[in-house]
ZADO-1210 file (C-alpha; in nm, 4 decimals, padded with zeros to 6 digits):
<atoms>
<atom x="-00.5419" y="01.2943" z="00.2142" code="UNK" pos="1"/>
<atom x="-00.4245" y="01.2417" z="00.5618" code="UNK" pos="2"/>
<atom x="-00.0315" y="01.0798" z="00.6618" code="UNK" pos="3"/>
<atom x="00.0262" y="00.8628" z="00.9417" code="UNK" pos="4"/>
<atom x="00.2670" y="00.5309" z="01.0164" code="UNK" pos="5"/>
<atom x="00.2893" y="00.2569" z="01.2624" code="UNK" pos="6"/>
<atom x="00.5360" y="-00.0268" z="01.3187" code="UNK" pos="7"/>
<atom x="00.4334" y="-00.3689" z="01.1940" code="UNK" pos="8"/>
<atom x="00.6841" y="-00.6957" z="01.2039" code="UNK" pos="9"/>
<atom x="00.9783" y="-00.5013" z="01.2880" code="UNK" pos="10"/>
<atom x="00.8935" y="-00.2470" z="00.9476" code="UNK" pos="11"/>
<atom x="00.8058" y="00.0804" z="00.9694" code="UNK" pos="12"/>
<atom x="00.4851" y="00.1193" z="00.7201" code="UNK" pos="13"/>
<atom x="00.4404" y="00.4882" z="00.5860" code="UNK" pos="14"/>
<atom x="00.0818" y="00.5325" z="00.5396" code="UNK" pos="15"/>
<atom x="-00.1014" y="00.8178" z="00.3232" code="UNK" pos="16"/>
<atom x="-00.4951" y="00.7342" z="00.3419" code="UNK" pos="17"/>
<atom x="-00.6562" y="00.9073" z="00.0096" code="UNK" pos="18"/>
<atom x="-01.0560" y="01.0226" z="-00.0088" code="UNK" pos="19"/>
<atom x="-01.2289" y="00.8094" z="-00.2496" code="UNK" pos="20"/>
<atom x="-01.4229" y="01.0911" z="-00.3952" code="UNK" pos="21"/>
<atom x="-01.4506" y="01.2016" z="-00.7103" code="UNK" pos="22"/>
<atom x="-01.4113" y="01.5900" z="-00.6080" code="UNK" pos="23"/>
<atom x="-01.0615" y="01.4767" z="-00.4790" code="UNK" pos="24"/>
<atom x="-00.9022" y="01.2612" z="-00.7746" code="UNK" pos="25"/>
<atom x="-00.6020" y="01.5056" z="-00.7822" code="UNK" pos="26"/>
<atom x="-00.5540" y="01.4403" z="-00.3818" code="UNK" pos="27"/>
<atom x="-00.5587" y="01.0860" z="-00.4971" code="UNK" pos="28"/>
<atom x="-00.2983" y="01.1249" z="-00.8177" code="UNK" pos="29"/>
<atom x="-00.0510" y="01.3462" z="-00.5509" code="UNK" pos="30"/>
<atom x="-00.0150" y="01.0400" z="-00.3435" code="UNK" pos="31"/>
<atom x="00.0099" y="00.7765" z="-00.5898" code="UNK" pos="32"/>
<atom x="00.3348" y="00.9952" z="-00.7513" code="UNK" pos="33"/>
<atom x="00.5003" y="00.9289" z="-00.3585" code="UNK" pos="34"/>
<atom x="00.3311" y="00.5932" z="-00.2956" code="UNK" pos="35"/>
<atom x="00.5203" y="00.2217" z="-00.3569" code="UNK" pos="36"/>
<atom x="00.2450" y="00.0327" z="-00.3095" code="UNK" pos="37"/>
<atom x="-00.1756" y="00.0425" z="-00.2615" code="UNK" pos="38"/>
<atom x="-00.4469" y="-00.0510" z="-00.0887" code="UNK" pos="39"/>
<atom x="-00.7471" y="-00.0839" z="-00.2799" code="UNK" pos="40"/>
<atom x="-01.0103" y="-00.0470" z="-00.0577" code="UNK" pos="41"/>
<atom x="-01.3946" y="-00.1781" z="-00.1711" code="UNK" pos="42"/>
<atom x="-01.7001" y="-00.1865" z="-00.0495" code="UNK" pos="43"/>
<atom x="-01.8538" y="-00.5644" z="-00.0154" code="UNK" pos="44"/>
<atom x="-02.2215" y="-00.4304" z="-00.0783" code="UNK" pos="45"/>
<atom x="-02.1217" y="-00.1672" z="-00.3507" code="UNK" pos="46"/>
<atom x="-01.8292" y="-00.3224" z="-00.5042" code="UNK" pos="47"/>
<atom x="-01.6659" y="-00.2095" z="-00.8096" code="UNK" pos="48"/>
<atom x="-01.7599" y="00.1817" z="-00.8050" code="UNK" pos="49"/>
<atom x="-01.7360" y="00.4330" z="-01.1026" code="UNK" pos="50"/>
<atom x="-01.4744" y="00.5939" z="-00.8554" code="UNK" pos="51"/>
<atom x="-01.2746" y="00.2896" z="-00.7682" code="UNK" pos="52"/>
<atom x="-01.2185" y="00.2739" z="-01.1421" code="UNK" pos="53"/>
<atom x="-01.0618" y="00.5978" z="-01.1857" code="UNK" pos="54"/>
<atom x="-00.8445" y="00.5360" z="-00.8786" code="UNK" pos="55"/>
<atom x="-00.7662" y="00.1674" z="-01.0448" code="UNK" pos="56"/>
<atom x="-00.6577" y="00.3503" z="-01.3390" code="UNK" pos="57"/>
<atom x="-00.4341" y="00.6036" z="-01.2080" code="UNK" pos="58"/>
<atom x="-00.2781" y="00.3190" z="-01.0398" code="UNK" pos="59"/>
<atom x="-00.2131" y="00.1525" z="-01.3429" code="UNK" pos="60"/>
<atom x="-00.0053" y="00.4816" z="-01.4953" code="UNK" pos="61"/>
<atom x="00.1694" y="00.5285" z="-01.1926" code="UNK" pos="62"/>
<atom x="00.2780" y="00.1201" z="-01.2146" code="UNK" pos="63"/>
<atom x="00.1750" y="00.0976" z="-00.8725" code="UNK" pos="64"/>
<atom x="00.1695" y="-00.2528" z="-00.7138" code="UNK" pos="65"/>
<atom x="-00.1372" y="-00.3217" z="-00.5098" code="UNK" pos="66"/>
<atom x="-00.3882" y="-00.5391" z="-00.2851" code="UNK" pos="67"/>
<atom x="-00.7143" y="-00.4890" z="-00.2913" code="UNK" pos="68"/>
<atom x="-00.9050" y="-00.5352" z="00.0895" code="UNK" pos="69"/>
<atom x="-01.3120" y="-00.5655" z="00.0907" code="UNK" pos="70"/>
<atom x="-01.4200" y="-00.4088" z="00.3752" code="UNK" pos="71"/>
<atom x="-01.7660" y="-00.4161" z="00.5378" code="UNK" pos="72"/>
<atom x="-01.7945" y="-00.7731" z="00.5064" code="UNK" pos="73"/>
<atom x="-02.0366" y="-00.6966" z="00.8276" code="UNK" pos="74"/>
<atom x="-02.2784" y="-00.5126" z="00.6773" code="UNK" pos="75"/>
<atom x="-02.6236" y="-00.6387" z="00.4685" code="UNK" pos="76"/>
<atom x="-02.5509" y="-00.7390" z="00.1389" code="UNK" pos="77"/>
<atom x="-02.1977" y="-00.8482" z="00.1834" code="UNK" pos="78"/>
<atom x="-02.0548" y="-01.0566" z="-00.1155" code="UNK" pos="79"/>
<atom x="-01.7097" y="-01.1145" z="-00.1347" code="UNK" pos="80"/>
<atom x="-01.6750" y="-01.3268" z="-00.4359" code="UNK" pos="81"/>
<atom x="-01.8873" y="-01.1050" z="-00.6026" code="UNK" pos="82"/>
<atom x="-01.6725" y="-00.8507" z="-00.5623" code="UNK" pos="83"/>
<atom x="-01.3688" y="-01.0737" z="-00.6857" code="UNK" pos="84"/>
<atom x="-01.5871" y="-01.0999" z="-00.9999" code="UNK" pos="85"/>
<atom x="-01.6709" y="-00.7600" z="-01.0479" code="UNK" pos="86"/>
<atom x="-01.2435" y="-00.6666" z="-01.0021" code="UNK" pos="87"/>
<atom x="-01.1790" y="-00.8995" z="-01.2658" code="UNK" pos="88"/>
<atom x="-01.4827" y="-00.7653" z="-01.5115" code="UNK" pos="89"/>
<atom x="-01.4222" y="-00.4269" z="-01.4592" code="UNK" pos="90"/>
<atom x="-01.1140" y="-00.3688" z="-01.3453" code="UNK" pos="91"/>
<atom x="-00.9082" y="-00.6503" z="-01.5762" code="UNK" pos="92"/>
<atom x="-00.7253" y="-00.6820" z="-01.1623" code="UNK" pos="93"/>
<atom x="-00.6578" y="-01.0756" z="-01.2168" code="UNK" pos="94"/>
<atom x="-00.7494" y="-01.0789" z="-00.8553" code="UNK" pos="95"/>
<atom x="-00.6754" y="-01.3949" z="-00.6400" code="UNK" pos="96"/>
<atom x="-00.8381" y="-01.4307" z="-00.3119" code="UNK" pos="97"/>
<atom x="-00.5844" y="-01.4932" z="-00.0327" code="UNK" pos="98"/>
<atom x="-00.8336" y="-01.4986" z="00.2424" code="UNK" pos="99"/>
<atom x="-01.2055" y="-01.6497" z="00.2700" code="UNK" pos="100"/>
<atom x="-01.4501" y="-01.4873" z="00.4927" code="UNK" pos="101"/>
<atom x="-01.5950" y="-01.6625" z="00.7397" code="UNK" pos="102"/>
<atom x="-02.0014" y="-01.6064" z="00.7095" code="UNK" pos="103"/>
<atom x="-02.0737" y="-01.2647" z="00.6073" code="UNK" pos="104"/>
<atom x="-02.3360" y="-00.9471" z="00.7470" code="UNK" pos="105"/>
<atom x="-02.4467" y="-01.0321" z="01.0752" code="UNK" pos="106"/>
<atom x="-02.2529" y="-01.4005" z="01.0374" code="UNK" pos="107"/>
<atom x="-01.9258" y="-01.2742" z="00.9944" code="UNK" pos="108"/>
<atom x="-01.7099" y="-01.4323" z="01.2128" code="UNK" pos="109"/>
<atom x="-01.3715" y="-01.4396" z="01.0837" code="UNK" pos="110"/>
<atom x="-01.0837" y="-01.4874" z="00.8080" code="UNK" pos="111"/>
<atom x="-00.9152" y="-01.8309" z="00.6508" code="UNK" pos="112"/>
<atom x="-00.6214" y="-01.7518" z="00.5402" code="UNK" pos="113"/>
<atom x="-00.5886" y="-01.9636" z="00.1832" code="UNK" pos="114"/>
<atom x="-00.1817" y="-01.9876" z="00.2085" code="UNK" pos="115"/>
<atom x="-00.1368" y="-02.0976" z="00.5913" code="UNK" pos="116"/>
<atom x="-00.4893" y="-02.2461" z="00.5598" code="UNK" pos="117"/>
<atom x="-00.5438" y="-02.0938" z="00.9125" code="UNK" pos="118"/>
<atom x="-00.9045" y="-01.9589" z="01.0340" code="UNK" pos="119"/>
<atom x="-00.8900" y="-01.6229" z="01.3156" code="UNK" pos="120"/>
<atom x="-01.1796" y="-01.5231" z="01.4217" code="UNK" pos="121"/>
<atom x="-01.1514" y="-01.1112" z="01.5557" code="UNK" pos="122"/>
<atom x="-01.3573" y="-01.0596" z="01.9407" code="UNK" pos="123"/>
<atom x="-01.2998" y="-00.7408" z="02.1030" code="UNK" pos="124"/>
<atom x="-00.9908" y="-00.6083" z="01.8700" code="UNK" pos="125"/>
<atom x="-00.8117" y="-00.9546" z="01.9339" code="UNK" pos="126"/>
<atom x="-00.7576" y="-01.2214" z="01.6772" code="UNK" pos="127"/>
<atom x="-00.7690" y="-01.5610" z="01.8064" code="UNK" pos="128"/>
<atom x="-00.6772" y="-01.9015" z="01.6003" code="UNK" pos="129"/>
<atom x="-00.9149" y="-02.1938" z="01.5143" code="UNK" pos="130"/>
<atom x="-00.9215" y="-02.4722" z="01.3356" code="UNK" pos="131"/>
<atom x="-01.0833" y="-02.4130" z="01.0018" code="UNK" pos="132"/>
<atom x="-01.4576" y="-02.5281" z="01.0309" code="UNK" pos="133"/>
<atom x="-01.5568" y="-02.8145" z="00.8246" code="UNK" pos="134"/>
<atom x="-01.8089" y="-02.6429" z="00.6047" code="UNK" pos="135"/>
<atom x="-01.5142" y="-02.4884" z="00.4736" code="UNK" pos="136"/>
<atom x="-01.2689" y="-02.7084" z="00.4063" code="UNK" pos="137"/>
<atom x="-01.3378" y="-02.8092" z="00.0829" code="UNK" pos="138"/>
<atom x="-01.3962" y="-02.4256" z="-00.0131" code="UNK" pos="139"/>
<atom x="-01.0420" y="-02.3675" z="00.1077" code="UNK" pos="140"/>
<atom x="-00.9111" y="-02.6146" z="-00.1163" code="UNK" pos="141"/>
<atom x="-01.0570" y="-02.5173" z="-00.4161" code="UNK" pos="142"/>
<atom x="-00.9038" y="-02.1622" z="-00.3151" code="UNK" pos="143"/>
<atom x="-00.5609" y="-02.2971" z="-00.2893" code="UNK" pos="144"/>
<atom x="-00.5815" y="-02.4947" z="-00.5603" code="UNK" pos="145"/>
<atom x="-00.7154" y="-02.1489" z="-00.7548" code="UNK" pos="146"/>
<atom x="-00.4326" y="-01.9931" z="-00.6325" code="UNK" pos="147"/>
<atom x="-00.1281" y="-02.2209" z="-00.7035" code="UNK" pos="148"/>
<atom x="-00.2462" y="-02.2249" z="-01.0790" code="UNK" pos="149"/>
<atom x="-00.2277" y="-01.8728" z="-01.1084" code="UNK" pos="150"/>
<atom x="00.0602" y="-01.8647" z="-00.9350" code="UNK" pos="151"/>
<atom x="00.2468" y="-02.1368" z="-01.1374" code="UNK" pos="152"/>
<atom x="00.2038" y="-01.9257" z="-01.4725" code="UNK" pos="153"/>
<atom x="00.4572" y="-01.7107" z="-01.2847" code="UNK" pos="154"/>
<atom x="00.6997" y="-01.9604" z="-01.1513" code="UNK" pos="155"/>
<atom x="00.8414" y="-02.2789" z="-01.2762" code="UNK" pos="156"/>
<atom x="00.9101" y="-02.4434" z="-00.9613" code="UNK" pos="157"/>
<atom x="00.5181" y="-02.3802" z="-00.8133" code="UNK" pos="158"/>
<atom x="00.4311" y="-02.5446" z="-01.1789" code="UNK" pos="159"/>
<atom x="00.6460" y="-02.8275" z="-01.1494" code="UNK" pos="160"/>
<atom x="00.5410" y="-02.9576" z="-00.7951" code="UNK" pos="161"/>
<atom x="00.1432" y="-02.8630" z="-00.8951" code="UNK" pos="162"/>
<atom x="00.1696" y="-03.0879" z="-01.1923" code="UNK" pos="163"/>
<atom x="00.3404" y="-03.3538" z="-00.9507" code="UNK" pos="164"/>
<atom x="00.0589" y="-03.2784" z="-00.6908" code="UNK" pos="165"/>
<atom x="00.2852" y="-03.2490" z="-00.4178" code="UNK" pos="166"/>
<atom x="00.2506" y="-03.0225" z="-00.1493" code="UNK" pos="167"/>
<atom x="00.3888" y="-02.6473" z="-00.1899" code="UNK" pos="168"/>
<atom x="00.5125" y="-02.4785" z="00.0946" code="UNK" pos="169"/>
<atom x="00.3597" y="-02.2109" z="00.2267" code="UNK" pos="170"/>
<atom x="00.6907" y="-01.9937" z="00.2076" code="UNK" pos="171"/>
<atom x="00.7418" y="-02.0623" z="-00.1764" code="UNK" pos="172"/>
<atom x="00.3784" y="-01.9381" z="-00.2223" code="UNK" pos="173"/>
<atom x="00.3852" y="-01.6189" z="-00.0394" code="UNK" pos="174"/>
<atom x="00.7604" y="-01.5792" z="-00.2410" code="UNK" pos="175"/>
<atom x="00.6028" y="-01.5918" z="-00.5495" code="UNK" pos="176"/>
<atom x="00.2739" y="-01.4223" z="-00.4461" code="UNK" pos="177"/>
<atom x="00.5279" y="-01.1337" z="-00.3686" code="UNK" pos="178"/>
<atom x="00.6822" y="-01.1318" z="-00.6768" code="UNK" pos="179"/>
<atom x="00.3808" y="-01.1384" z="-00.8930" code="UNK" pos="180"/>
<atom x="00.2940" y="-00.8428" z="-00.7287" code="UNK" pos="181"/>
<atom x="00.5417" y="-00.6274" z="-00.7124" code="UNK" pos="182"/>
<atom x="00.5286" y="-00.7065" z="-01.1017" code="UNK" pos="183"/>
<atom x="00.1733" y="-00.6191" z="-01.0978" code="UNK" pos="184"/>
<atom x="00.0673" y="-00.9946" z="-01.2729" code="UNK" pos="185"/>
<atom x="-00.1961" y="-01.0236" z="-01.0163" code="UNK" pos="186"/>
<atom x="-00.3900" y="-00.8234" z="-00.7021" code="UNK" pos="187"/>
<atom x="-00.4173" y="-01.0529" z="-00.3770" code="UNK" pos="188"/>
<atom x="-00.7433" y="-01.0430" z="-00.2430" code="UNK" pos="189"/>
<atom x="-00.7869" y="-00.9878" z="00.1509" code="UNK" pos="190"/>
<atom x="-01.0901" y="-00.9118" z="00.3537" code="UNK" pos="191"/>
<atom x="-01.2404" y="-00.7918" z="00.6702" code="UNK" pos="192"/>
<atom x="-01.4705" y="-00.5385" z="00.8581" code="UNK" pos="193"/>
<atom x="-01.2669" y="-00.2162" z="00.9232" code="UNK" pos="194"/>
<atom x="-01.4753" y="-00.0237" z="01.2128" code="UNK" pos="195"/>
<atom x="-01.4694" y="-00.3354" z="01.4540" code="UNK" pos="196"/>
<atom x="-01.0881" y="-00.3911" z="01.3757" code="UNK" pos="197"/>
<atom x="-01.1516" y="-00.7520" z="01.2137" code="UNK" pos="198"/>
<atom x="-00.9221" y="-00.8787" z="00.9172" code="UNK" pos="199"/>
<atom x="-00.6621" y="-00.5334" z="00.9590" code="UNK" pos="200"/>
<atom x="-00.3379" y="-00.7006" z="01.1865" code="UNK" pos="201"/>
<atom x="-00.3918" y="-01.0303" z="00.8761" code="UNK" pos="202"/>
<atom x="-00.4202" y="-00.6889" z="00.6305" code="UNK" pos="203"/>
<atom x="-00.0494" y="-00.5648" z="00.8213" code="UNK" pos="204"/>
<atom x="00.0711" y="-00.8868" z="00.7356" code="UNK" pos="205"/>
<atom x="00.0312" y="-00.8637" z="00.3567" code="UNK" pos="206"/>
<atom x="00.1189" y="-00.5190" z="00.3454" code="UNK" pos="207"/>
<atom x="00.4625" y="-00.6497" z="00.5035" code="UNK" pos="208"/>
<atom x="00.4684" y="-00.9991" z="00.2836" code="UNK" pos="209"/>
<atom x="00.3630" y="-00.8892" z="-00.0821" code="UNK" pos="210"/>
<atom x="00.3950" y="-00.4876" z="-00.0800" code="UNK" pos="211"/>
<atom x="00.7025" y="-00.3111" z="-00.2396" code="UNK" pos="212"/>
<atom x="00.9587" y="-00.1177" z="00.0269" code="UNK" pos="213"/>
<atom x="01.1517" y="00.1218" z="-00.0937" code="UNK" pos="214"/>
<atom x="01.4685" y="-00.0669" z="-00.1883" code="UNK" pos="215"/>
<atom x="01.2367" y="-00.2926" z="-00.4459" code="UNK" pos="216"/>
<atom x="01.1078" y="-00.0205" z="-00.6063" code="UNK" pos="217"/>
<atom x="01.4818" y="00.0732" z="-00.6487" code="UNK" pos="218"/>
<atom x="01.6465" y="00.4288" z="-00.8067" code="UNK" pos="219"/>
<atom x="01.4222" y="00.6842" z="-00.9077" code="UNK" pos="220"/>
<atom x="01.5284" y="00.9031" z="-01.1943" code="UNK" pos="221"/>
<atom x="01.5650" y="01.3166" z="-01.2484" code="UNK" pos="222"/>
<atom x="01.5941" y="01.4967" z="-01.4805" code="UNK" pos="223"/>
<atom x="01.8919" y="01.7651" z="-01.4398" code="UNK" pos="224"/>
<atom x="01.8353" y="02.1124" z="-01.4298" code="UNK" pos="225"/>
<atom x="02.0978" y="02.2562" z="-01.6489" code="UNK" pos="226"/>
<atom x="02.0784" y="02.0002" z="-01.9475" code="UNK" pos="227"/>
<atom x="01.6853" y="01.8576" z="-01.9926" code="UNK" pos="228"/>
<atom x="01.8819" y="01.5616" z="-02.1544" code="UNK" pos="229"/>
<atom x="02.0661" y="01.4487" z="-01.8808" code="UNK" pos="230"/>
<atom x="01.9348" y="01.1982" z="-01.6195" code="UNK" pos="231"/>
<atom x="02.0634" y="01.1396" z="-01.2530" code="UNK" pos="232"/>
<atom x="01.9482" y="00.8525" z="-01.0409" code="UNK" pos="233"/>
<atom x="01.9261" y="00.8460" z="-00.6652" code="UNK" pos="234"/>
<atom x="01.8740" y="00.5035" z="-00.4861" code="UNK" pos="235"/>
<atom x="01.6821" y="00.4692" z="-00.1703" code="UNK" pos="236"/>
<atom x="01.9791" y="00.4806" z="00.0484" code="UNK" pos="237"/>
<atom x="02.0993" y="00.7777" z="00.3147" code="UNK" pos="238"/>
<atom x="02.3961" y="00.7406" z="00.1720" code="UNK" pos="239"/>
<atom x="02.3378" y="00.9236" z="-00.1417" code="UNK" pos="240"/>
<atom x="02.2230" y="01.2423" z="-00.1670" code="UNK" pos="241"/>
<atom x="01.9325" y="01.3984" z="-00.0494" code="UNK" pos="242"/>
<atom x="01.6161" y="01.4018" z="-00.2810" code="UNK" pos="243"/>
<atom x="01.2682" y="01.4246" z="-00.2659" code="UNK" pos="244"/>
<atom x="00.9339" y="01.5720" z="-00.3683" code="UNK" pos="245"/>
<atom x="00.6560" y="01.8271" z="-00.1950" code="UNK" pos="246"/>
<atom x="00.3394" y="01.6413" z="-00.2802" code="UNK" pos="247"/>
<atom x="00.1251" y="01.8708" z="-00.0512" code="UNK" pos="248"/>
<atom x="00.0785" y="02.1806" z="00.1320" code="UNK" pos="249"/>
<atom x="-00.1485" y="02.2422" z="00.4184" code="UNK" pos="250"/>
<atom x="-00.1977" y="02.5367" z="00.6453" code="UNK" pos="251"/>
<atom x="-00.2178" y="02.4769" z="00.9813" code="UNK" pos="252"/>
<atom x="-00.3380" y="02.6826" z="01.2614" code="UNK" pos="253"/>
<atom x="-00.1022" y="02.6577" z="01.5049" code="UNK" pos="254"/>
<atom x="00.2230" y="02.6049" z="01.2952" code="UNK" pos="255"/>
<atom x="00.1584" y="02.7758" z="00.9770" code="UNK" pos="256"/>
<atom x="00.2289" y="02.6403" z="00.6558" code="UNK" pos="257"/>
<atom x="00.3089" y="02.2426" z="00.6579" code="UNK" pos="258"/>
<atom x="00.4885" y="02.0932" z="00.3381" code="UNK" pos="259"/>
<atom x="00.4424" y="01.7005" z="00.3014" code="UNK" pos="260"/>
<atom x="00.7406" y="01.5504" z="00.1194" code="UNK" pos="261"/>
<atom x="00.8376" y="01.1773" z="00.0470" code="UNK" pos="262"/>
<atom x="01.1968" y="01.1172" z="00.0483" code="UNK" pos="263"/>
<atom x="01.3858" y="00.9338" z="-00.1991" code="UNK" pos="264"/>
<atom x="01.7535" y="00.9254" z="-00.1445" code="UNK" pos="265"/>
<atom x="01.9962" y="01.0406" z="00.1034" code="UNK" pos="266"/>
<atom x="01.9245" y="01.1807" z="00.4698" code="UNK" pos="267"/>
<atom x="01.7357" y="01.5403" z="00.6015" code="UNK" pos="268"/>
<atom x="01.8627" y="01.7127" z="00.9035" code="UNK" pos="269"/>
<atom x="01.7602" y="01.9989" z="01.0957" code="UNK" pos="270"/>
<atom x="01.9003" y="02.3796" z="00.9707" code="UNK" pos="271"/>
<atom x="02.0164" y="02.1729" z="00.6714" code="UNK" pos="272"/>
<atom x="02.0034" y="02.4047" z="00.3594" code="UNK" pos="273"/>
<atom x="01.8195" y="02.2585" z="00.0653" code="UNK" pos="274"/>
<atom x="01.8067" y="02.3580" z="-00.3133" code="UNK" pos="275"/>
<atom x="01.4372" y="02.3736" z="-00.4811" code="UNK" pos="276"/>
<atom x="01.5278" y="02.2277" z="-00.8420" code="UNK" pos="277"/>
<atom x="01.1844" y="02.3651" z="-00.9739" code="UNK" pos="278"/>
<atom x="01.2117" y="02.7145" z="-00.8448" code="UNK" pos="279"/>
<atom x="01.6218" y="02.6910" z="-00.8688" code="UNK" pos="280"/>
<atom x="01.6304" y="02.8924" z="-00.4817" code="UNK" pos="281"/>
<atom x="01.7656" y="02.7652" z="-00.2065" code="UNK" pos="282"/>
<atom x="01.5955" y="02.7659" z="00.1695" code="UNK" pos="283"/>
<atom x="01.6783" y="02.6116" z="00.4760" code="UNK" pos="284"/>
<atom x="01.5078" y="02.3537" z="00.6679" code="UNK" pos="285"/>
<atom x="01.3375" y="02.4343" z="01.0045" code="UNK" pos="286"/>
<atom x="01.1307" y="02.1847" z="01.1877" code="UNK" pos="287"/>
<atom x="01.0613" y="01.8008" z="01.0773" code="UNK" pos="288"/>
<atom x="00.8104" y="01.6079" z="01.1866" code="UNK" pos="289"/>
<atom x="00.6541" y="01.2709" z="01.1192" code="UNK" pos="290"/>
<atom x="00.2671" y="01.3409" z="01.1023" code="UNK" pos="291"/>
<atom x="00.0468" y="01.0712" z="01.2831" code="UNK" pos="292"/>
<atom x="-00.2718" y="01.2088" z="01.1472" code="UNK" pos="293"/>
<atom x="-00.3330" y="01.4885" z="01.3687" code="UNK" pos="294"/>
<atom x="-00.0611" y="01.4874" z="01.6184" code="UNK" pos="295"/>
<atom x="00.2821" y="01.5729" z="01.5055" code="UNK" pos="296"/>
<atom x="00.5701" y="01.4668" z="01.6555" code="UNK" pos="297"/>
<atom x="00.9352" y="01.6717" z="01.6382" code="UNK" pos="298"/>
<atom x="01.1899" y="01.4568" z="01.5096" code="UNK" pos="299"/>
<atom x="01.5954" y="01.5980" z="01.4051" code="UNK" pos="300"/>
<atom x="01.6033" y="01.3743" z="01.1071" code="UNK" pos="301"/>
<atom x="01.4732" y="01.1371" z="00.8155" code="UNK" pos="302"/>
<atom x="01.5556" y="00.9532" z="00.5930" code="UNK" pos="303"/>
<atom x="01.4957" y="00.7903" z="00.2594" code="UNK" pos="304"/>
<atom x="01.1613" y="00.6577" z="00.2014" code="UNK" pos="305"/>
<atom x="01.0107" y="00.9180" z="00.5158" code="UNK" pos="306"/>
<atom x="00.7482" y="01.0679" z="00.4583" code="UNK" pos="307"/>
<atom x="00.8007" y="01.3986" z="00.7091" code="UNK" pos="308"/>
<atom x="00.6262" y="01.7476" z="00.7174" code="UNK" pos="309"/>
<atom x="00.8709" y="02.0652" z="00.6982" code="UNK" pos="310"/>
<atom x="00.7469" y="02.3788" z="00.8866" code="UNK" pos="311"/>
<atom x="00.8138" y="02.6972" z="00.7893" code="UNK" pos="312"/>
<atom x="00.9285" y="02.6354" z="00.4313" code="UNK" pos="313"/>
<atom x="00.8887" y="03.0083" z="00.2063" code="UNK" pos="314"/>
<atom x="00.8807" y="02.9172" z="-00.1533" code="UNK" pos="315"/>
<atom x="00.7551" y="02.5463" z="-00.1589" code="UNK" pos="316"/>
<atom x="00.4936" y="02.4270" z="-00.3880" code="UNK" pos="317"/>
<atom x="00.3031" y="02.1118" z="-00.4755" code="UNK" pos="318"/>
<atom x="00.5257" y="01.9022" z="-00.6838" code="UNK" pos="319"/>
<atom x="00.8490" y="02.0628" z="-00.6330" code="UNK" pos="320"/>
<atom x="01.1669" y="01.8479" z="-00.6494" code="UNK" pos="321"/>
<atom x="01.3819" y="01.9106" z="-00.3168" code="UNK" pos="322"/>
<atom x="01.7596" y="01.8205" z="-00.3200" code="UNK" pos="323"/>
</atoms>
């Protein structure tokens, strides 16, 4: 699996992109222990895969909110609500499509967005606006309509003004949507073609609108050292101490051993000595850095919900507990 992070809407989104292999289902279950929220990723030729299951499934014990994006919706072969049906047969996702594609293979020209009920069509890595073309007005519709049931089984004000028939704003939607799925009730459906860049800024937006940040997914718990029955919580907040886990090791080239960690409470510094609760040594911190796949970049200090590389660590392993 390979870290990286961008700015989006004013948030800083922490990225770690997993293979979808089957060799590498432990790479996968190391990032969904760090992770707050997923992005299903499926083909829109292939569909539900025997992989995509597994992943699903690990998701599921790991409570892990998600979205689900279907990609390739470029390529021959591209079905996108057969895909929605095949999430919902084999994956029991309750998926709701939030988007509709415009066309699909060679056709595809864009994204209407069901909530907004806005059409962008994607030329040259820019997204442009257009009125939604007729042919798919009614389509949209039906969509929201879809939708705003599913939605209203989760909240009593959605139901009230559906059963009314008035119109729901597009903020009390994407409110509920939210909460739905940070209580994983249902998956939001997006789509797009990846390798020409179309569908990913509206895929930003989601990430930003229905995905958990750290201070949602609230305190995480330990276990203390000394007495197994004992519990401590740390919140996601640098004002607590400083916790979090090595979820991978890689050996670089040029800088030797890199640890990966996810922090979960409190604030790292450079030279900053740390205690490893699993080996019960301590060991003081070199150099940070936050990892854009493969550049690195030096930085003095992180904080909670980082996810930073430590050079020069000595007694680190996967799935130690650093504190």
């Amino acid at each position: 699996s390979a870290a990286t992070y961008c700015e989006w809407r004013d948030h800083q989104v922490n990225i770690i992109d997993t293979p979808g292999h089957v060799d590498f289902t432990i790479e996968v279950e190391r990032s969904l222990r760090v992770i707050d929220g997923m992005v299903a990723v499926f083909c829109a030729v292939g569909g539900v895969e025997p992989q995509s299951e597994t992943v699903w499934n690990q998701a599921d014990r790991y409570r892990v909110p998600r979205i689900a994006f279907i990609n390739k919706m470029d390529r021959t072969g591209a079905d996108f609500q057969e895909v929605v049906k095949q999430m919902n047969k084999y994956l029991d996702a309750n998926a709701v499509p939030f988007q509709l594609p415009m066309g699909a293979e060679d056709d595809f020209k864009g994204t209407i967005d069901i909530i907004e009920q806005k059409a962008y069509t994607f030329h040259d890595f820019e997204r442009g606006e257009i009125e939604i073309p007729e042919e798919y007005k009614s389509l949209v519709e039906e969509a929201r309509d879809h939708l705003t049931e599913k939605l209203a089984d989760y909240n009593d004000e959605i139901a009230e003004l559906f059963l009314d028939e008035q119109e729901i704003p597009a903020q009390l939607l994407k409110a509920a949507a939210r909460e739905a799925t940070l209580k994983l009730l249902i998956t939001p459906v997006l789509c797009g073609a990846a390798y020409k860049n179309k569908g990913i800024q509206l895929l930003l937006d989601a990430v930003v609108d229905y995905m958990p940040s750290p201070i949602d997914v609230g305190a995480v718990v330990g276990i203390d050292t000394v007495d197994e029955e004992k519990s401590h919580t740390r919140s996601p907040s640098v004002n607590e101490p400083f916790s979090s886990l090595a979820f991978k090791l890689i050996n670089d080239p040029f800088v030797g051993q890199q640890t990966f960690i996810r922090i979960f409470s409190g604030e790292l510094k450079n030279g900053m000595q740390i205690y490893n609760a699993t080996k019960g040594k301590n060991e003081r911190i070199g150099r940070i850095f936050r990892i854009r796949a493969k550049d690195r970049e030096e930085i003095s200090s992180a904080g909670a919900g980082d996810i930073v590389a430590l050079i020069g660590m000595k007694v680190n392993k996967t799935g130690d507990t650093l504190c």
